[in-house]
Backbone of each chain as nested JSON, in Angstrom:
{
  "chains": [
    {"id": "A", "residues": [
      {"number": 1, "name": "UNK", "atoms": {"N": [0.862, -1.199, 0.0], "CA": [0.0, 0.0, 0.0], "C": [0.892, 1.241, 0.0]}},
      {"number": 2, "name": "UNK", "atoms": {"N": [0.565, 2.554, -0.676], "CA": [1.259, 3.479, -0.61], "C": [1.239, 4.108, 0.56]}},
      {"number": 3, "name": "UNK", "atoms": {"N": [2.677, 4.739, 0.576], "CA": [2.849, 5.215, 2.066], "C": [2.796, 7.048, 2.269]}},
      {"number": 4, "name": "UNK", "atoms": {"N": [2.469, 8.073, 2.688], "CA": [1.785, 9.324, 3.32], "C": [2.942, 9.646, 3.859]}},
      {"number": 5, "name": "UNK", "atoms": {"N": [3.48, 10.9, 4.048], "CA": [4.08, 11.355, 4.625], "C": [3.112, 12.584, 4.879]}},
      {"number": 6, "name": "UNK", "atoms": {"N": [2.585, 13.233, 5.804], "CA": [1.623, 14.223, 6.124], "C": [3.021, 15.378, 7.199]}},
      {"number": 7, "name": "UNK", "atoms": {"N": [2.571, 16.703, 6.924], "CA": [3.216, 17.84, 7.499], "C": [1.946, 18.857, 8.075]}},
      {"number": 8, "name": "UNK", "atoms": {"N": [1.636, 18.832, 9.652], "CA": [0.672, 19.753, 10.371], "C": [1.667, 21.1, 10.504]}},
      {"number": 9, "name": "UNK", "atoms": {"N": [1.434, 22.188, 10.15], "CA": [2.297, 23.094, 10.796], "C": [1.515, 24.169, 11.251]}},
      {"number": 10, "name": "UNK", "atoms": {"N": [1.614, 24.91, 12.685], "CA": [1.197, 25.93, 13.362], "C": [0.271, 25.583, 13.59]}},
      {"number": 11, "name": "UNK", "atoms": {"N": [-0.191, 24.176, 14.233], "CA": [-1.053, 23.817, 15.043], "C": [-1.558, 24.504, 16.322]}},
      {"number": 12, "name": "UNK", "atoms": {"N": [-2.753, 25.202, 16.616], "CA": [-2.779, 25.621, 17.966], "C": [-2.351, 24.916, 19.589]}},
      {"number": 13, "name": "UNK", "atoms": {"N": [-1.909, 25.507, 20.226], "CA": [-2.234, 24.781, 21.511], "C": [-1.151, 23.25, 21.542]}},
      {"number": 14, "name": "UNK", "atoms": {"N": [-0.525, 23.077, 20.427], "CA": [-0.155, 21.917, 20.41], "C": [0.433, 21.061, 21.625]}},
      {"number": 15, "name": "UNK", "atoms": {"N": [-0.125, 20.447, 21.917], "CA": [0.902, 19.608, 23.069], "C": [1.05, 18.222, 22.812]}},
      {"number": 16, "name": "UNK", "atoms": {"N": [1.909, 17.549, 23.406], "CA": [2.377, 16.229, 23.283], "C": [1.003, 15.482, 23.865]}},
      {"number": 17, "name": "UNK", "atoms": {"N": [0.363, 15.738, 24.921], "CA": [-1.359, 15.188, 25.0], "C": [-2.277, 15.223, 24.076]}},
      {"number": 18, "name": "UNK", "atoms": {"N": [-2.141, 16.61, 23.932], "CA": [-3.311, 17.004, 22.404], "C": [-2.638, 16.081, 20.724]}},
      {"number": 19, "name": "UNK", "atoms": {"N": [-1.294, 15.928, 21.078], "CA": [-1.527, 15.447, 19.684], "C": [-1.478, 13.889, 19.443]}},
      {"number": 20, "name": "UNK", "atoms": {"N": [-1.069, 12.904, 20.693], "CA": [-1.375, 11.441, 21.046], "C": [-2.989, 11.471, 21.394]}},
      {"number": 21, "name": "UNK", "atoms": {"N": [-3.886, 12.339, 22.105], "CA": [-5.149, 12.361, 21.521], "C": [-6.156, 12.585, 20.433]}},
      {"number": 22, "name": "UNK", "atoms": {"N": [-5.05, 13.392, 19.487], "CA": [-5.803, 13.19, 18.312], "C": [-4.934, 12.112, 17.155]}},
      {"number": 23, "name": "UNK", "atoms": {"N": [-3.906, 11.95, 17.475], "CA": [-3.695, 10.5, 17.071], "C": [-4.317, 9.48, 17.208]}},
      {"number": 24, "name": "UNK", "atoms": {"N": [-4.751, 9.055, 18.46], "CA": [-5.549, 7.781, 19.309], "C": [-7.262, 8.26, 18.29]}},
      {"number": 25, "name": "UNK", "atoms": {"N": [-7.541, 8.798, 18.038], "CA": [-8.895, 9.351, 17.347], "C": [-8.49, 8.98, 16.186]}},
      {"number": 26, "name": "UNK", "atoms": {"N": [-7.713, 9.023, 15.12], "CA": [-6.757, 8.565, 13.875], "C": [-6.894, 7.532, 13.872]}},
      {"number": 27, "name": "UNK", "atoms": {"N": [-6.609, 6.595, 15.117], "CA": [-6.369, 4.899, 15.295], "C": [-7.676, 4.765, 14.978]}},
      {"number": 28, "name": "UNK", "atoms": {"N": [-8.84, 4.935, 15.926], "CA": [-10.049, 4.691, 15.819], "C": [-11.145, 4.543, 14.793]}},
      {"number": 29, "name": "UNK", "atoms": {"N": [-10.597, 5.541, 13.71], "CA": [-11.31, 6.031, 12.718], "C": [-10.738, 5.137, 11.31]}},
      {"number": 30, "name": "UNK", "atoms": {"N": [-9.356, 5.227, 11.471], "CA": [-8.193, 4.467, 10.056], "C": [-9.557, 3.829, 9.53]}},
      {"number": 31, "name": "UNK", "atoms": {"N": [-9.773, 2.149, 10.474], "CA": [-10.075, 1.327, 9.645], "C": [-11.312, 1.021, 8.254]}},
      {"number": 32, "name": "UNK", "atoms": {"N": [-12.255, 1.965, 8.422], "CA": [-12.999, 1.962, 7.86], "C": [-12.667, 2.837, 6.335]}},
      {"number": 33, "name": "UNK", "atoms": {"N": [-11.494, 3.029, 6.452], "CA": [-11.171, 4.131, 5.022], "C": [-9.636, 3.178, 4.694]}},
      {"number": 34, "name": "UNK", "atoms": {"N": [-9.531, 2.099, 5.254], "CA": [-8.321, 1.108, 5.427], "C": [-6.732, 2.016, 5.311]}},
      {"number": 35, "name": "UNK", "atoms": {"N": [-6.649, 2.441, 6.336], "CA": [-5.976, 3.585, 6.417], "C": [-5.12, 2.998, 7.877]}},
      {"number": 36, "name": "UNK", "atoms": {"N": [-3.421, 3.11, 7.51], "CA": [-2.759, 2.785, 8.715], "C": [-2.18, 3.974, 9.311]}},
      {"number": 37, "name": "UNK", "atoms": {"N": [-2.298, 4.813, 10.621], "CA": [-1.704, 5.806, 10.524], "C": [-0.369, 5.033, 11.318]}},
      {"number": 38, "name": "UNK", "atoms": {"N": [0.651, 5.191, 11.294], "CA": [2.018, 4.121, 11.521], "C": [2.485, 5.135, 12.723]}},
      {"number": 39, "name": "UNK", "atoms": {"N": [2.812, 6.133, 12.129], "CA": [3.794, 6.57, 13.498], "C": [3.971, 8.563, 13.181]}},
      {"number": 40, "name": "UNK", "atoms": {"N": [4.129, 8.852, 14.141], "CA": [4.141, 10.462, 13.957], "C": [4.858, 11.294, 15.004]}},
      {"number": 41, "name": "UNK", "atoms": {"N": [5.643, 12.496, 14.302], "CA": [6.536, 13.428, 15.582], "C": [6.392, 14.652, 15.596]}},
      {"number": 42, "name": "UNK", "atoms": {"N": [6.429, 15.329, 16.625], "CA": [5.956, 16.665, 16.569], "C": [6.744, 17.638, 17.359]}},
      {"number": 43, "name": "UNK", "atoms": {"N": [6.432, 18.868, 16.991], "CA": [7.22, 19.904, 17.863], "C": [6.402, 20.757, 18.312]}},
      {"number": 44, "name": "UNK", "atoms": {"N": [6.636, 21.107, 19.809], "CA": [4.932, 21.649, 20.725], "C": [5.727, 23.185, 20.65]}},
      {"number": 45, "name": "UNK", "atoms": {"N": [6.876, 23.762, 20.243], "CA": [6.887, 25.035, 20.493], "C": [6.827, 25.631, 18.64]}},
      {"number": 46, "name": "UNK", "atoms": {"N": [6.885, 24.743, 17.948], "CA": [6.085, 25.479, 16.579], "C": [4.628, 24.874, 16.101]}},
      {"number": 47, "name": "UNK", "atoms": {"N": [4.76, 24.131, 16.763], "CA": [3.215, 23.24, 16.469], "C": [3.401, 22.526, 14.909]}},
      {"number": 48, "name": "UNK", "atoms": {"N": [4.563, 21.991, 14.923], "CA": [4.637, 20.813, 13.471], "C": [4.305, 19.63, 14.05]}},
      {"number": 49, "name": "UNK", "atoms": {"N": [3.285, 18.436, 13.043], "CA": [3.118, 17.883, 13.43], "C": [3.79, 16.768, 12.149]}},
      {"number": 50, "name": "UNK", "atoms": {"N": [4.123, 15.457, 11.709], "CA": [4.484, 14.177, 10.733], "C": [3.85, 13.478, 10.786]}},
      {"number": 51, "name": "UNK", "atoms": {"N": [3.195, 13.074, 10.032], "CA": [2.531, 12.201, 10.077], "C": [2.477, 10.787, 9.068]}},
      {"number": 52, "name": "UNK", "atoms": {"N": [3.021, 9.729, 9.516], "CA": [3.476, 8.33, 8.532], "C": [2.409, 7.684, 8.582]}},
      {"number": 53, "name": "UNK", "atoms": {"N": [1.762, 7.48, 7.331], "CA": [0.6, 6.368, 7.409], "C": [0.877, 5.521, 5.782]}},
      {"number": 54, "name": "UNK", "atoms": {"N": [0.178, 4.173, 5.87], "CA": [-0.344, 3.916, 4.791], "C": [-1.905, 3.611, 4.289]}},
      {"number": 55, "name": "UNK", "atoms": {"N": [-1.958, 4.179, 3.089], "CA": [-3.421, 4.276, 2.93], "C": [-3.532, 4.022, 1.009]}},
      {"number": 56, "name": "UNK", "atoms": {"N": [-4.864, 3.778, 0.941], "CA": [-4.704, 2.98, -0.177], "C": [-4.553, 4.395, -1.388]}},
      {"number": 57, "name": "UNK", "atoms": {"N": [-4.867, 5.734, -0.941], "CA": [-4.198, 6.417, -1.864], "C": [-4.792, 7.946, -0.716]}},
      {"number": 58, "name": "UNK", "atoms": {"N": [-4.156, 9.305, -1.033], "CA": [-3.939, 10.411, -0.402], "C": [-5.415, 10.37, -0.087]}},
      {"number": 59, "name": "UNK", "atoms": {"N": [-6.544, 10.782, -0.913], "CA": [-8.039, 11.289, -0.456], "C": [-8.286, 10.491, 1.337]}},
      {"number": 60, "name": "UNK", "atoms": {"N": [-7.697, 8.848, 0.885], "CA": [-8.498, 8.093, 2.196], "C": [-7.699, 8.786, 3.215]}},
      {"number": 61, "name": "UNK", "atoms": {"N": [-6.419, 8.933, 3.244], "CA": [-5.819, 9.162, 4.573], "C": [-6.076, 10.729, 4.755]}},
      {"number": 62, "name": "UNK", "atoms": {"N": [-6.315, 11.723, 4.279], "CA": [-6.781, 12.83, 4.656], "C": [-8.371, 12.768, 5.246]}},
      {"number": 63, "name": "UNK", "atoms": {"N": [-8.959, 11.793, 4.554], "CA": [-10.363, 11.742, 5.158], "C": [-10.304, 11.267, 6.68]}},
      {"number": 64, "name": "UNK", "atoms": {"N": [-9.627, 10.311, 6.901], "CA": [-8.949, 9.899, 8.471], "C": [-9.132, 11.288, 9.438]}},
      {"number": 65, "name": "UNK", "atoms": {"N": [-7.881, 12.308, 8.899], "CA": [-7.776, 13.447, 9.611], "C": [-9.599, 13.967, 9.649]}},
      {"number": 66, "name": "UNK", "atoms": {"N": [-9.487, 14.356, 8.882], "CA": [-10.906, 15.022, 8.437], "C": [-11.899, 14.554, 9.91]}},
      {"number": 67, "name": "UNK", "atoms": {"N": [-12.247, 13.402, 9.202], "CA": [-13.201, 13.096, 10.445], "C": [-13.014, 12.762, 11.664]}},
      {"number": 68, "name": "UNK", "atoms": {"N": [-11.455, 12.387, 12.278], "CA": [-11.22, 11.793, 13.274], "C": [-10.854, 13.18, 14.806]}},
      {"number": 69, "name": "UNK", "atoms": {"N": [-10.594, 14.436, 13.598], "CA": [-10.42, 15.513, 14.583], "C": [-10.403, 16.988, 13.71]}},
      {"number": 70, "name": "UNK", "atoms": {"N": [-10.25, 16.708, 12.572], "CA": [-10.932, 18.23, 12.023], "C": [-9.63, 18.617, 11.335]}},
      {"number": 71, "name": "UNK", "atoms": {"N": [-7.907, 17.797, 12.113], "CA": [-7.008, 18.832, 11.566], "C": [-6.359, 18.088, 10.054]}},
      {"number": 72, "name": "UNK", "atoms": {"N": [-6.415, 19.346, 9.644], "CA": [-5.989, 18.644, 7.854], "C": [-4.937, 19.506, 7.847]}},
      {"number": 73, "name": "UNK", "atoms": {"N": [-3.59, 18.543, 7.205], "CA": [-2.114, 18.858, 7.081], "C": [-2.021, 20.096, 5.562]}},
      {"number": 74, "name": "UNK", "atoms": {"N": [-1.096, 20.72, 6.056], "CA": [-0.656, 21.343, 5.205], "C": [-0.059, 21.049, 3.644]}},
      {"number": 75, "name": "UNK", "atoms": {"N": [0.479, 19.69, 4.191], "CA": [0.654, 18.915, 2.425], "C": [0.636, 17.386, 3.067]}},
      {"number": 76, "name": "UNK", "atoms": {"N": [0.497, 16.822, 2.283], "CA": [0.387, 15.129, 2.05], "C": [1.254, 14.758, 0.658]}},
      {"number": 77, "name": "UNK", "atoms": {"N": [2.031, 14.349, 1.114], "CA": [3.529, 13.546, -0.478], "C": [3.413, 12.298, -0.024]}},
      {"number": 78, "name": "UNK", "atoms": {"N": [3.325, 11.652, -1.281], "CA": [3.155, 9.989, -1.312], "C": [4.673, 9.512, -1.272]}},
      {"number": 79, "name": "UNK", "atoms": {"N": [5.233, 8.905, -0.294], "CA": [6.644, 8.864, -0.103], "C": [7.269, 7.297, 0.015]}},
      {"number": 80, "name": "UNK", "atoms": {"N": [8.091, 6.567, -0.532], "CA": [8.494, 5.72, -0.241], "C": [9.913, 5.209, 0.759]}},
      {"number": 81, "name": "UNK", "atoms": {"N": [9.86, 3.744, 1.938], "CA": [10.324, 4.819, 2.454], "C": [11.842, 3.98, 2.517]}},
      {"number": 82, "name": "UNK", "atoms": {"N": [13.216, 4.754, 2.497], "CA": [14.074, 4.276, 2.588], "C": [15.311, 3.107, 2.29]}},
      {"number": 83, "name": "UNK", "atoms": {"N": [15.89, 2.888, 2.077], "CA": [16.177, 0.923, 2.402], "C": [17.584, 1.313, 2.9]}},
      {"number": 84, "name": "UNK", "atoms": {"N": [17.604, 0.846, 4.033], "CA": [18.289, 1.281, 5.421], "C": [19.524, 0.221, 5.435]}}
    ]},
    {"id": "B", "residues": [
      {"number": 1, "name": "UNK", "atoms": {"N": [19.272, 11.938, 23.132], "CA": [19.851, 12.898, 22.041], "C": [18.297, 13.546, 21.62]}},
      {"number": 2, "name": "UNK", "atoms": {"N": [18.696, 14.291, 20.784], "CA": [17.596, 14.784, 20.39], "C": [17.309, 14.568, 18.802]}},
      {"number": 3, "name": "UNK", "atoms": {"N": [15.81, 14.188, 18.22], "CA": [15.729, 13.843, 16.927], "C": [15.447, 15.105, 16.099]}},
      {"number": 4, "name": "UNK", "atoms": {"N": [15.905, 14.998, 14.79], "CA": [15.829, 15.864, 14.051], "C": [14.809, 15.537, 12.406]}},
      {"number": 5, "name": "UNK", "atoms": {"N": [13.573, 16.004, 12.301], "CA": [13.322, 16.288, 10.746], "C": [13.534, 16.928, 9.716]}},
      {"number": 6, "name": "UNK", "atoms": {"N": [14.585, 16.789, 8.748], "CA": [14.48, 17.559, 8.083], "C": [13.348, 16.802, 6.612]}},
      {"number": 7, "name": "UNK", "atoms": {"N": [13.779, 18.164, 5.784], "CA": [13.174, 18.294, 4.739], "C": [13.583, 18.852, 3.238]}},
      {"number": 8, "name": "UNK", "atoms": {"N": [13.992, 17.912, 2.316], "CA": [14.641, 18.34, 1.085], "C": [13.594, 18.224, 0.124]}},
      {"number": 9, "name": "UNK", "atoms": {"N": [12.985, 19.856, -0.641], "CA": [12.63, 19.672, -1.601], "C": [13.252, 19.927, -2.96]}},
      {"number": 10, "name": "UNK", "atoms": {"N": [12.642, 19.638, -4.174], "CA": [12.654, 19.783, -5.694], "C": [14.27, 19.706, -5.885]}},
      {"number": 11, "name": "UNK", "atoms": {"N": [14.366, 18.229, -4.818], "CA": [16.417, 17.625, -5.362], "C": [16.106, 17.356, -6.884]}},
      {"number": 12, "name": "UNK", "atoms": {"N": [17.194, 18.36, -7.457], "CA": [17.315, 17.229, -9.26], "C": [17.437, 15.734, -9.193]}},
      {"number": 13, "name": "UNK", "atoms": {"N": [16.791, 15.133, -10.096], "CA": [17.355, 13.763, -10.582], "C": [17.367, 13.02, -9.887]}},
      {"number": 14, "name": "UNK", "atoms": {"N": [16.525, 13.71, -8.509], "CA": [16.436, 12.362, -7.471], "C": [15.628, 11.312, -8.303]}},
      {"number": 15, "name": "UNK", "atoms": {"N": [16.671, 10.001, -7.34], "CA": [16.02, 8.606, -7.885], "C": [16.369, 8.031, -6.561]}},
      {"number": 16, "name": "UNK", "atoms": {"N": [15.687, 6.645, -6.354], "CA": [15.873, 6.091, -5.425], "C": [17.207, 5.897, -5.094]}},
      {"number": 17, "name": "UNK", "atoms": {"N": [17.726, 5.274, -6.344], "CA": [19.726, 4.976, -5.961], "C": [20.275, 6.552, -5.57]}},
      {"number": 18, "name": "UNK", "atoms": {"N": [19.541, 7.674, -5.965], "CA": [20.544, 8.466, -5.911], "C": [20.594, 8.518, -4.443]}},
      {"number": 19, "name": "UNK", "atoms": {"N": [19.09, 8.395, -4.142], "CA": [19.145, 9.304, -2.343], "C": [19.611, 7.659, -1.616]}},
      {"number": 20, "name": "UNK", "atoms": {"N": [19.529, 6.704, -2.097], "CA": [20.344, 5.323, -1.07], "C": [21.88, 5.901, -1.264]}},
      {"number": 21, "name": "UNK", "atoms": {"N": [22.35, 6.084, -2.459], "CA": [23.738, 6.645, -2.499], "C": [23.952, 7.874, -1.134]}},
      {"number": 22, "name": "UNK", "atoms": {"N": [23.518, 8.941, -1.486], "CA": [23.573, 9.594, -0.565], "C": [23.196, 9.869, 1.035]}},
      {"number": 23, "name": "UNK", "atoms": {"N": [22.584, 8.708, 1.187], "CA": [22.252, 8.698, 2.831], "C": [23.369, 7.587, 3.357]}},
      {"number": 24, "name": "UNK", "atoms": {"N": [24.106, 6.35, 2.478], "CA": [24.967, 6.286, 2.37], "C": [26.592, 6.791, 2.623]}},
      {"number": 25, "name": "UNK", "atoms": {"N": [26.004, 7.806, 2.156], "CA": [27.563, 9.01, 2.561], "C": [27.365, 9.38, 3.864]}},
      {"number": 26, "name": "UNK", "atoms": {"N": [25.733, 9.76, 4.302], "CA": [25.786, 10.187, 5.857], "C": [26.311, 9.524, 6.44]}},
      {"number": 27, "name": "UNK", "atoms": {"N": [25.854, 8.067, 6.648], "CA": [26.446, 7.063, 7.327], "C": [27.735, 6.882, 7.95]}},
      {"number": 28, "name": "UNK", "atoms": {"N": [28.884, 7.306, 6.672], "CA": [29.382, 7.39, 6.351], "C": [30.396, 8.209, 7.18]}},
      {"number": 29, "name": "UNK", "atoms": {"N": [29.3, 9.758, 7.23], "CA": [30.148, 10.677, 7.535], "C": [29.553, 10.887, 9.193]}},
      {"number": 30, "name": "UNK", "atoms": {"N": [28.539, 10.725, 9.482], "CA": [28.098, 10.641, 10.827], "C": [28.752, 10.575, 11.849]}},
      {"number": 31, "name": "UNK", "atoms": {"N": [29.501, 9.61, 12.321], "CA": [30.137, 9.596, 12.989], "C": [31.022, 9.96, 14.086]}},
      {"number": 32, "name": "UNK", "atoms": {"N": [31.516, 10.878, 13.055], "CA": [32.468, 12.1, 13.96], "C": [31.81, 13.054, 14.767]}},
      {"number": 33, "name": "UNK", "atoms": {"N": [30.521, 13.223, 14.182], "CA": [29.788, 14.767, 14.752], "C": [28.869, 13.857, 15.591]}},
      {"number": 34, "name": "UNK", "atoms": {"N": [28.565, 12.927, 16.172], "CA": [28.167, 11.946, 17.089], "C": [26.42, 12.3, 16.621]}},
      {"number": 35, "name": "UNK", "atoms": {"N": [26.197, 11.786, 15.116], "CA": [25.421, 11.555, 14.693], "C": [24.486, 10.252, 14.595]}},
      {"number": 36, "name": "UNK", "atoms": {"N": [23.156, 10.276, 14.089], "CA": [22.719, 8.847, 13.836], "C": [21.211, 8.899, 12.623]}},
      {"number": 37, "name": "UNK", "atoms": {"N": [21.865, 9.434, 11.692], "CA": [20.771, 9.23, 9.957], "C": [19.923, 7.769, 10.598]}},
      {"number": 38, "name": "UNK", "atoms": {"N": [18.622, 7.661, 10.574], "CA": [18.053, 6.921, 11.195], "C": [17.258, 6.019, 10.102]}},
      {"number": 39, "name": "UNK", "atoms": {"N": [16.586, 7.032, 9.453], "CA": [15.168, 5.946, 8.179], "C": [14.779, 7.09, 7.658]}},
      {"number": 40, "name": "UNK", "atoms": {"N": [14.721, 6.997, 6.131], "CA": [14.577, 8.373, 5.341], "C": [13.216, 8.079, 4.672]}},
      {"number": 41, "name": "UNK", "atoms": {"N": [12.513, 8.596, 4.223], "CA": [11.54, 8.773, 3.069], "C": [11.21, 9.713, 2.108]}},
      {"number": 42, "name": "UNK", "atoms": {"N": [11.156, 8.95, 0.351], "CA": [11.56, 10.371, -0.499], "C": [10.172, 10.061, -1.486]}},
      {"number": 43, "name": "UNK", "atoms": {"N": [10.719, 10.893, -2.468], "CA": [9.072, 10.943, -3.378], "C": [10.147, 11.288, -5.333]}},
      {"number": 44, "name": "UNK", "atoms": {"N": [10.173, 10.627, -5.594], "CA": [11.012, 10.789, -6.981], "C": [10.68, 11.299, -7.696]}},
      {"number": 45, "name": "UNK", "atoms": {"N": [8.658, 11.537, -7.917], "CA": [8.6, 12.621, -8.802], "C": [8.676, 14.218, -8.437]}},
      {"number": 46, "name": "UNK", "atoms": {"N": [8.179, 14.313, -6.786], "CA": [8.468, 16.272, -6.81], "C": [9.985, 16.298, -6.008]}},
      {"number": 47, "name": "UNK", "atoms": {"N": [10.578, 15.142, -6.085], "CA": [12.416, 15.538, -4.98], "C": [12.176, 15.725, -4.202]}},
      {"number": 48, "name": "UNK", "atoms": {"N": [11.248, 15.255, -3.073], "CA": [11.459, 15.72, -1.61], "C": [11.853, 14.833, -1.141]}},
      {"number": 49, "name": "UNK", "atoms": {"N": [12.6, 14.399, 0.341], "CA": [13.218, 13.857, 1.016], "C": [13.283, 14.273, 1.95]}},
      {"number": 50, "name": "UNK", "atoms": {"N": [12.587, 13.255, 3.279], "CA": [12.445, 13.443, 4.767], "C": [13.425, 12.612, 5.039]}},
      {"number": 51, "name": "UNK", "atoms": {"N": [14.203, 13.345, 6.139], "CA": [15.011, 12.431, 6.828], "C": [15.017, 12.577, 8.716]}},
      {"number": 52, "name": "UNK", "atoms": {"N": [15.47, 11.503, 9.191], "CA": [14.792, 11.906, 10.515], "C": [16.467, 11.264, 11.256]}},
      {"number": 53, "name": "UNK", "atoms": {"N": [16.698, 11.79, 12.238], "CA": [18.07, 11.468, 12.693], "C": [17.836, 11.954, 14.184]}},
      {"number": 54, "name": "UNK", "atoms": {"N": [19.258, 11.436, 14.835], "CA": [19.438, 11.876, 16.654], "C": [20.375, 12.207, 15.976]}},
      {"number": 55, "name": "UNK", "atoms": {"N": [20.696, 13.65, 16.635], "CA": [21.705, 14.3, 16.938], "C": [22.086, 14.999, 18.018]}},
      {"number": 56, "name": "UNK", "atoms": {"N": [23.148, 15.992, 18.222], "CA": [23.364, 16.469, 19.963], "C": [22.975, 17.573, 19.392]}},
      {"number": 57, "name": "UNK", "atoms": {"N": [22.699, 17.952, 17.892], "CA": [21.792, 19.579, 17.731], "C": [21.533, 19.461, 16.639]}},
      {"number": 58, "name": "UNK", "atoms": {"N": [21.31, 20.6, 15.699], "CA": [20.246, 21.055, 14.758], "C": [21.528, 21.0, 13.603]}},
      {"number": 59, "name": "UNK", "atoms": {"N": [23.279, 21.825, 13.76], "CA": [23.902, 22.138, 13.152], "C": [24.597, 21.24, 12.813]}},
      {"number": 60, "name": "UNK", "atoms": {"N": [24.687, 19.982, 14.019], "CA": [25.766, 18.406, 13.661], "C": [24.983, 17.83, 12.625]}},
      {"number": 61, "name": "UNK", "atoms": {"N": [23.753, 17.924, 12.776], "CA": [22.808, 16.589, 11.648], "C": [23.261, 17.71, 10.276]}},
      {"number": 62, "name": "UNK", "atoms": {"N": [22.932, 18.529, 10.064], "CA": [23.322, 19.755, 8.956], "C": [24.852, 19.687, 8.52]}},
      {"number": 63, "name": "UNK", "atoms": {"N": [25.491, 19.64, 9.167], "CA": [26.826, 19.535, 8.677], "C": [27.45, 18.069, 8.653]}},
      {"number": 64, "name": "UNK", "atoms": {"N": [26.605, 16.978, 8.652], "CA": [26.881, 15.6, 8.312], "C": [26.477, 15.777, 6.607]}},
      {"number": 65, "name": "UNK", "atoms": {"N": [24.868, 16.353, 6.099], "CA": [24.792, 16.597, 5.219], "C": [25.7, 17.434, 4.451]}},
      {"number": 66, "name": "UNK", "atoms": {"N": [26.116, 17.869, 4.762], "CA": [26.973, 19.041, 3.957], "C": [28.124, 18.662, 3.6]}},
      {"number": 67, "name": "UNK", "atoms": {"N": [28.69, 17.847, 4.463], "CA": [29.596, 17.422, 4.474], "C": [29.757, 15.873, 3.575]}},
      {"number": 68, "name": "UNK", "atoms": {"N": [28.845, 15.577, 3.573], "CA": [28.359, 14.025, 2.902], "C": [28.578, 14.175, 1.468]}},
      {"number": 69, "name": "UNK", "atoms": {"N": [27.196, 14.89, 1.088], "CA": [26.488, 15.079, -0.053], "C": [26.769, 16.435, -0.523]}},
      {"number": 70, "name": "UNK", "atoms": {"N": [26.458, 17.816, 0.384], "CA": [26.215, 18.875, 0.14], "C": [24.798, 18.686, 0.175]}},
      {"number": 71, "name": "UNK", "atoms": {"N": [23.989, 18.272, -0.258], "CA": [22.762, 18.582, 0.458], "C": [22.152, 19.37, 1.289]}},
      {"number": 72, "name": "UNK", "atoms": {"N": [21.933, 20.6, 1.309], "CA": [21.317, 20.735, 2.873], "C": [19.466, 21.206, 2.134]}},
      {"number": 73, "name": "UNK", "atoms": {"N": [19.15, 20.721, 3.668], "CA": [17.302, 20.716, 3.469], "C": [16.829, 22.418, 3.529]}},
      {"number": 74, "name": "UNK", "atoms": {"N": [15.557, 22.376, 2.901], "CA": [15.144, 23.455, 3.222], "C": [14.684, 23.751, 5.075]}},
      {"number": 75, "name": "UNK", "atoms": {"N": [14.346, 22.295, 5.102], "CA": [13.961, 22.974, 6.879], "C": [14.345, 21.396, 7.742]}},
      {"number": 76, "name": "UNK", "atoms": {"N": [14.53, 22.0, 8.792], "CA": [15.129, 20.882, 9.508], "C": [14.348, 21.404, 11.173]}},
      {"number": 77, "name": "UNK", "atoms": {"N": [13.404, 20.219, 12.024], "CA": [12.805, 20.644, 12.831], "C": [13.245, 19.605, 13.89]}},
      {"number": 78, "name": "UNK", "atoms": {"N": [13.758, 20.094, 15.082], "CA": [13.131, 19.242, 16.269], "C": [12.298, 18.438, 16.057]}},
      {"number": 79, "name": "UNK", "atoms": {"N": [11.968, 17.314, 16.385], "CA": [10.729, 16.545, 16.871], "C": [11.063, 15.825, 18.152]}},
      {"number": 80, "name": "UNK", "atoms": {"N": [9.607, 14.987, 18.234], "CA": [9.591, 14.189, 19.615], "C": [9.184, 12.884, 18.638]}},
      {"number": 81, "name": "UNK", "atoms": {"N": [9.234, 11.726, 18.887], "CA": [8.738, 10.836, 18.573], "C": [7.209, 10.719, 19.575]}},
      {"number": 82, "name": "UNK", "atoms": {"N": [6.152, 10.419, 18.615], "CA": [4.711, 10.392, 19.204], "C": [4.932, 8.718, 20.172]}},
      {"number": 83, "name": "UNK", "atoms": {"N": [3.925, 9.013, 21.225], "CA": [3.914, 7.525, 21.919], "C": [2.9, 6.708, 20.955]}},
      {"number": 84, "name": "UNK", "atoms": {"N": [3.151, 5.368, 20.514], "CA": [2.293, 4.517, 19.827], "C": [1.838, 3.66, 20.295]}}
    ]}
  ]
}
């Protein structure tokens, strides 16, 4: 499945709570749009947020955000990843 | 240590070998500046390239690139790794 690289930037309020709670809302929501959100890092004094998922193409994994908490990233690049 | 995101866009001629070649060189060159290039992800048709690393700052992970490749990203951020 293709893999998401998602970029939140100047998130309000951001905190390391607020954004593992709206992650955990991400988890909840993925499966029905078959959407993995994998793993994500953030910075609480600019409010960037990363976001690694795979999803069967960009629309599903933005719809994730969409409904799971409202916040929609600044860009979404379909990224492959590495070989380490 | 602390992790670092950066962010390389619209690299020429990126191809997969090019950016394995060149994260390669980090590896490479890491070392000395008590670095650690961790797991990258790129996109071959618009050249962007995330890379995510521990470093002891913002300027060692930057001057592994520079020093590697010449490369340097347009933005390079702090992060936290999210709890999963």
């Amino acid at each position: 499945m293709p893999l998401f690289m998602d970029i939140h930037k100047h998130v309000d309020g951001l905190t390391a709570e607020a954004v593992a709670d709206a992650h955990k809302k991400d988890l909840e929501t993925q499966k029905k749009y078959g959407v993995n959100y994998m793993q994500y890092w953030f910075n609480e004094k600019d409010g960037t947020v990363f976001c690694l998922s795979e999803a069967p193409n960009k629309e599903s994994a933005l719809r994730v955000h969409k409904e799971a908490h409202g916040l929609i990233p600044e860009e979404i690049i379909e990224v492959k990843a590495g070989s380490m």
